[in-house]
SETOR-607214 format. One line per 2 residues: number of its first residue (from 1); their letters; for each residue y negated, x negated, z negated of N, C-alpha, C, O. Coordinates in steps of 0.2 Angstrom, whole numbers, plus 5000, padded with zeros to 4 digits. Layout:
REM residues N
NUM	A	Y:X:Z:Y:X:Z:Y:X:Z:Y:X:Z; ... $
END
This chain:
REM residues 133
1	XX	5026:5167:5007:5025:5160:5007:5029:5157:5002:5030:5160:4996; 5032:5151:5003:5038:5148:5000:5035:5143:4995:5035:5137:4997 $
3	XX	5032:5144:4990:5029:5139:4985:5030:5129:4986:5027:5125:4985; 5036:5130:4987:5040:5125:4986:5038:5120:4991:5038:5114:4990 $
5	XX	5036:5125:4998:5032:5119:5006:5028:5121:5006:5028:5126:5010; 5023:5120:5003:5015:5120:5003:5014:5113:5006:5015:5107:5003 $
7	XX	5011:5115:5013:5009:5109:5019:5004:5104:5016:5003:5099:5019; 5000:5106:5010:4997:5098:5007:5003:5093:5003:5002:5087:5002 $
9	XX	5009:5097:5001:5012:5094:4996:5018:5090:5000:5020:5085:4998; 5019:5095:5007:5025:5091:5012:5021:5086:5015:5025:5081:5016 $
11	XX	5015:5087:5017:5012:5080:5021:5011:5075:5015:5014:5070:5016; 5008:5076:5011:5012:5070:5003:5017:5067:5004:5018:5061:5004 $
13	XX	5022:5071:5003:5028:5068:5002:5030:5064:5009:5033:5059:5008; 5029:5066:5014:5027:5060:5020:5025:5056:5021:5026:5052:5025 $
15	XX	5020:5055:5018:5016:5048:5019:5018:5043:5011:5017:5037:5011; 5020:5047:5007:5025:5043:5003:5032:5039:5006:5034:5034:5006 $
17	XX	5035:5045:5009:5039:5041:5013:5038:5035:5018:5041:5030:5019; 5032:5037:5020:5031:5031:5026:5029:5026:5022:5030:5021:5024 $
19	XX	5025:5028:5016:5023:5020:5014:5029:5015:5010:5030:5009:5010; 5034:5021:5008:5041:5018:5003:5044:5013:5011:5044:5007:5010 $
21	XX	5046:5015:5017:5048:5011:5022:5044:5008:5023:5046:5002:5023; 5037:5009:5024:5034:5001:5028:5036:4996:5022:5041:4993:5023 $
23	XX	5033:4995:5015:5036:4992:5010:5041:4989:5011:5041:4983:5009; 5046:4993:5013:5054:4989:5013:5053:4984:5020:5056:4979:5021 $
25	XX	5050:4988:5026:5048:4983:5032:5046:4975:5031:5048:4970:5033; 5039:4978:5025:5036:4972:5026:5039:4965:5021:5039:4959:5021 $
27	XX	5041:4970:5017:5047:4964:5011:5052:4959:5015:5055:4954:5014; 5054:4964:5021:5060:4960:5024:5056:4953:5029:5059:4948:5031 $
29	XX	5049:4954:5031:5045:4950:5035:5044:4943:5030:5045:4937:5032; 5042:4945:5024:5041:4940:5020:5048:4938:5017:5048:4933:5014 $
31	XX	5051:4941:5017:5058:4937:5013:5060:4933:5018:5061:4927:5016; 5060:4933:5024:5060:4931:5032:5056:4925:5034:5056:4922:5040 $
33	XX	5051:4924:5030:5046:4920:5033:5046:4914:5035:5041:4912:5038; 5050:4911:5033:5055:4904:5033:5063:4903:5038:5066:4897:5039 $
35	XX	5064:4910:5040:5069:4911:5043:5067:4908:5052:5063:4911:5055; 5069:4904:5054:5069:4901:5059:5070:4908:5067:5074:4912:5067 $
37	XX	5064:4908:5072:5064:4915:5076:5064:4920:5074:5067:4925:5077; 5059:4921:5066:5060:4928:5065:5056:4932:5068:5052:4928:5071 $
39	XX	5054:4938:5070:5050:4943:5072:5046:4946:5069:5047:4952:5070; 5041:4947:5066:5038:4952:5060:5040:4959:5062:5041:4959:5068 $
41	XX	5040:4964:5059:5041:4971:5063:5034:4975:5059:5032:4973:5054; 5033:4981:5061:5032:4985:5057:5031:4993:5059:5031:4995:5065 $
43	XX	5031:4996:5055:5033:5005:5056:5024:5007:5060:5019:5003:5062; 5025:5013:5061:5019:5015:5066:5016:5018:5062:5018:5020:5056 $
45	XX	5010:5018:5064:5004:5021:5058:5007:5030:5058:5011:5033:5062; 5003:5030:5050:5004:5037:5049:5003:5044:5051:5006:5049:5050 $
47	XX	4998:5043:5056:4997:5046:5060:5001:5048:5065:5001:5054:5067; 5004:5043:5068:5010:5047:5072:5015:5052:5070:5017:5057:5072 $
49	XX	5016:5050:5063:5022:5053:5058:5020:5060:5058:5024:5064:5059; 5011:5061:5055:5006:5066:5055:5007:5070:5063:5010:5075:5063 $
51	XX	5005:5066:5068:5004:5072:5073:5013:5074:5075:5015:5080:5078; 5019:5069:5073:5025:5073:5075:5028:5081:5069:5032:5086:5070 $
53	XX	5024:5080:5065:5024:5086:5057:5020:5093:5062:5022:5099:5061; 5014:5090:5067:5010:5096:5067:5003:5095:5064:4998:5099:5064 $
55	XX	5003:5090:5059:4997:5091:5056:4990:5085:5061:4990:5079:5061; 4986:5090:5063:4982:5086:5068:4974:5088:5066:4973:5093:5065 $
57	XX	4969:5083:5065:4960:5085:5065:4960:5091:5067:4963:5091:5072; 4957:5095:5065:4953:5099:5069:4950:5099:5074:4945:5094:5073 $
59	XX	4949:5101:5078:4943:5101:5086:4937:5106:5083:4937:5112:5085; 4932:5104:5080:4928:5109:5079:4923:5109:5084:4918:5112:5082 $
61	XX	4923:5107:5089:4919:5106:5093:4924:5104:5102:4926:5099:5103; 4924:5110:5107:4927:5108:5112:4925:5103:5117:4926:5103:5124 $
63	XX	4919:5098:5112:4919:5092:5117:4919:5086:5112:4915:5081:5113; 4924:5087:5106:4928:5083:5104:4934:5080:5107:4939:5085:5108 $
65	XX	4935:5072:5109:4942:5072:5111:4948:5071:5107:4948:5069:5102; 4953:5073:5110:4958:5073:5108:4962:5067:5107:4963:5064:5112 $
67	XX	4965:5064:5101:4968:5060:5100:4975:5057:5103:4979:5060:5106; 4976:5050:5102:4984:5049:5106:4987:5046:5099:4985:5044:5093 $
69	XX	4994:5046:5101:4997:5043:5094:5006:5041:5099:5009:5043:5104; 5008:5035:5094:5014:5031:5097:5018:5036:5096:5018:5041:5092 $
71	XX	5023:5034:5101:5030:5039:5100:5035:5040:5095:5038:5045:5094; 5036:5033:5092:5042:5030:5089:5038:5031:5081:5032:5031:5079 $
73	XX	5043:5033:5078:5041:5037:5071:5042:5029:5063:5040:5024:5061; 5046:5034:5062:5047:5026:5056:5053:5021:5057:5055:5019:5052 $
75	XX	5054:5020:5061:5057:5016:5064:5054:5009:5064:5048:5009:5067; 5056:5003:5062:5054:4996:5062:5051:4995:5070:5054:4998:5075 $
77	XX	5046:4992:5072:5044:4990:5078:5042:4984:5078:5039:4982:5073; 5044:4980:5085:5042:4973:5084:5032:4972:5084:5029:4975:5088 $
79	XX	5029:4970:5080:5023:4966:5081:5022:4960:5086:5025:4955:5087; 5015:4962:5088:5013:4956:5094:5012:4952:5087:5010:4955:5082 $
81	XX	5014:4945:5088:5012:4939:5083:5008:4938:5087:5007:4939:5093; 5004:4934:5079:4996:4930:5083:4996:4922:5083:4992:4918:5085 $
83	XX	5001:4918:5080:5003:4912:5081:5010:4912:5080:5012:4918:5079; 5016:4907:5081:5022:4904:5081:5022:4898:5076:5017:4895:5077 $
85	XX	5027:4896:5071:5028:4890:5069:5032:4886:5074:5035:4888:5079; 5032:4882:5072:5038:4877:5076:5044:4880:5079:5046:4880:5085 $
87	XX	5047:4881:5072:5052:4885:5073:5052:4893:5075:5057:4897:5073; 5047:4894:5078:5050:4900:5084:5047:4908:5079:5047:4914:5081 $
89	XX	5046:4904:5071:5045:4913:5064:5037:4914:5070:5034:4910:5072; 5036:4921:5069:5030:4922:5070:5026:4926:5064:5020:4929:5064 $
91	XX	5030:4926:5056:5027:4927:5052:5022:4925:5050:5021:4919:5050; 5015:4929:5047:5011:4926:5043:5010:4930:5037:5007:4935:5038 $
93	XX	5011:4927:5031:5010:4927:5027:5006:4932:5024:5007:4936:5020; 5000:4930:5027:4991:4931:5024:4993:4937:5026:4994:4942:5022 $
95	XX	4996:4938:5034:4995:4945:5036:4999:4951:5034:4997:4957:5035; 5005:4949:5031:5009:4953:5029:5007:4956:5019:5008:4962:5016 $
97	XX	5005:4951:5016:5003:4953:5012:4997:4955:5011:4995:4957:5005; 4993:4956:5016:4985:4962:5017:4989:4967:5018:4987:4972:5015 $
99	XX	4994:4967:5021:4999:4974:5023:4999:4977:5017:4995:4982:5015; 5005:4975:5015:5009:4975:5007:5003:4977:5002:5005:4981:4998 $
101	XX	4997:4976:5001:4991:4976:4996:4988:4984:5000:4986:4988:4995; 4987:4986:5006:4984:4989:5010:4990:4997:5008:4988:5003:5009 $
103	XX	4995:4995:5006:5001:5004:5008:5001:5001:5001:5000:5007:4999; 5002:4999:4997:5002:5001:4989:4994:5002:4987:4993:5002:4981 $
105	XX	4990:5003:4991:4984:5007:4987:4984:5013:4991:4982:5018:4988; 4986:5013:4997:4988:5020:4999:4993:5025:4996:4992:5031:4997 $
107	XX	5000:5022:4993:5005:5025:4990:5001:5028:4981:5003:5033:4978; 4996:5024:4981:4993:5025:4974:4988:5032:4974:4989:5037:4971 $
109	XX	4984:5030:4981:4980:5036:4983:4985:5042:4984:4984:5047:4981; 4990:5042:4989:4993:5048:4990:4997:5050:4982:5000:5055:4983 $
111	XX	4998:5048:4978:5000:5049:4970:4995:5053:4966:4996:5058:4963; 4991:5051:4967:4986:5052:4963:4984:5059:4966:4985:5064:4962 $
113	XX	4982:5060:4972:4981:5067:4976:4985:5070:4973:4984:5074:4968; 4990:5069:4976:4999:5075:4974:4996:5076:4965:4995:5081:4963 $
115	XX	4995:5071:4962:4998:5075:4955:4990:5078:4955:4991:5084:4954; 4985:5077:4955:4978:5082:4954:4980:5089:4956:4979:5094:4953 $
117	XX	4981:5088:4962:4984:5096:4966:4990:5098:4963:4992:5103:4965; 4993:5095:4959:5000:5098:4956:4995:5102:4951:4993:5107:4952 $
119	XX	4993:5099:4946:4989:5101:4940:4983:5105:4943:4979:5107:4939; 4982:5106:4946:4977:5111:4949:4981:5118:4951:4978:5124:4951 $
121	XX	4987:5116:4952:4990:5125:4953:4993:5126:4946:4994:5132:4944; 4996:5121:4944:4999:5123:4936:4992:5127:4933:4993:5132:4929 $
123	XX	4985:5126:4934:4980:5129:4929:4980:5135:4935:4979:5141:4932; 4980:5135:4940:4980:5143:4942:4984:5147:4940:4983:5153:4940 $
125	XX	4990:5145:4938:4995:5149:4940:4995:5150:4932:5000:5154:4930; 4991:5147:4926:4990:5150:4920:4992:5145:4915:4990:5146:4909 $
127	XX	4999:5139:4919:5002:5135:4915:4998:5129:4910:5001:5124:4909; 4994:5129:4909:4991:5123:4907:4992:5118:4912:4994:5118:4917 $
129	XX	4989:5111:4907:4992:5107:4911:4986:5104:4914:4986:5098:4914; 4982:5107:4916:4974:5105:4919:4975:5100:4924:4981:5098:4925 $
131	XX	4968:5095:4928:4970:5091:4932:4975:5085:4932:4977:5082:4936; 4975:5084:4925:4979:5076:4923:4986:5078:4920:4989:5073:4919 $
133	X	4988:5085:4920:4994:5085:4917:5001:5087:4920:5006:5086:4917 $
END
């Protein structure tokens, strides 16, 4: 076993990435908000990212159903807008910054995880270092 891809620490670093892009998604929505026909976009939930890695719920029960998830990975996607300004933006505001507040407490969570589980193998492995280090 290859220390290095340990599947909690690679599914980490994926959903850090997917939160570092939406981020960049949704900044470009709000820098745009003013922009005359703009589109809102945003990337697919993480879960898709999750079930194309392989990593899927368990079925512990074979009259649990099975899950679906979108195609398109991180790649910007247009959003159904819920209102138009005049000029044709379908930005909103509120909406995109519930976003932006919603993937930086998730990017905090997924940080937080990664380093307790770093600090959980450094004290196995003898190194010090305990959970916070």
């Amino acid at each position: 076993m290859d220390p290095t891809r340990i599947a909690l620490f690679d599914l980490a670093e994926r959903r850090l990435a997917w939160t570092e892009r939406r981020q960049a998604v949704l900044a470009q929505n709000i820098a745009n908000a003013d922009t005359p026909g703009w589109q809102p976009r945003d990337v697919s939930p993480f879960a898709a990212v999750a079930d194309q890695a392989g990593v899927a719920l368990a079925r512990t029960d074979p009259f649990h159903l099975v899950g679906t998830s979108e195609t398109s990975l991180l790649g910007a996607r247009p959003v159904r807008p819920t209102g138009r300004q005049p000029d044709g933006n379908a930005v909103s505001l509120d909406q995109e910054l519930t976003k932006v507040a919603d993937t930086d407490t998730t990017q905090s969570l997924v940080s937080a995880i990664y380093h307790t589980y770093l600090g959980l193998f450094r004290t196995a492995l003898g190194q010090g270092g305990g959970a916070s280090g």
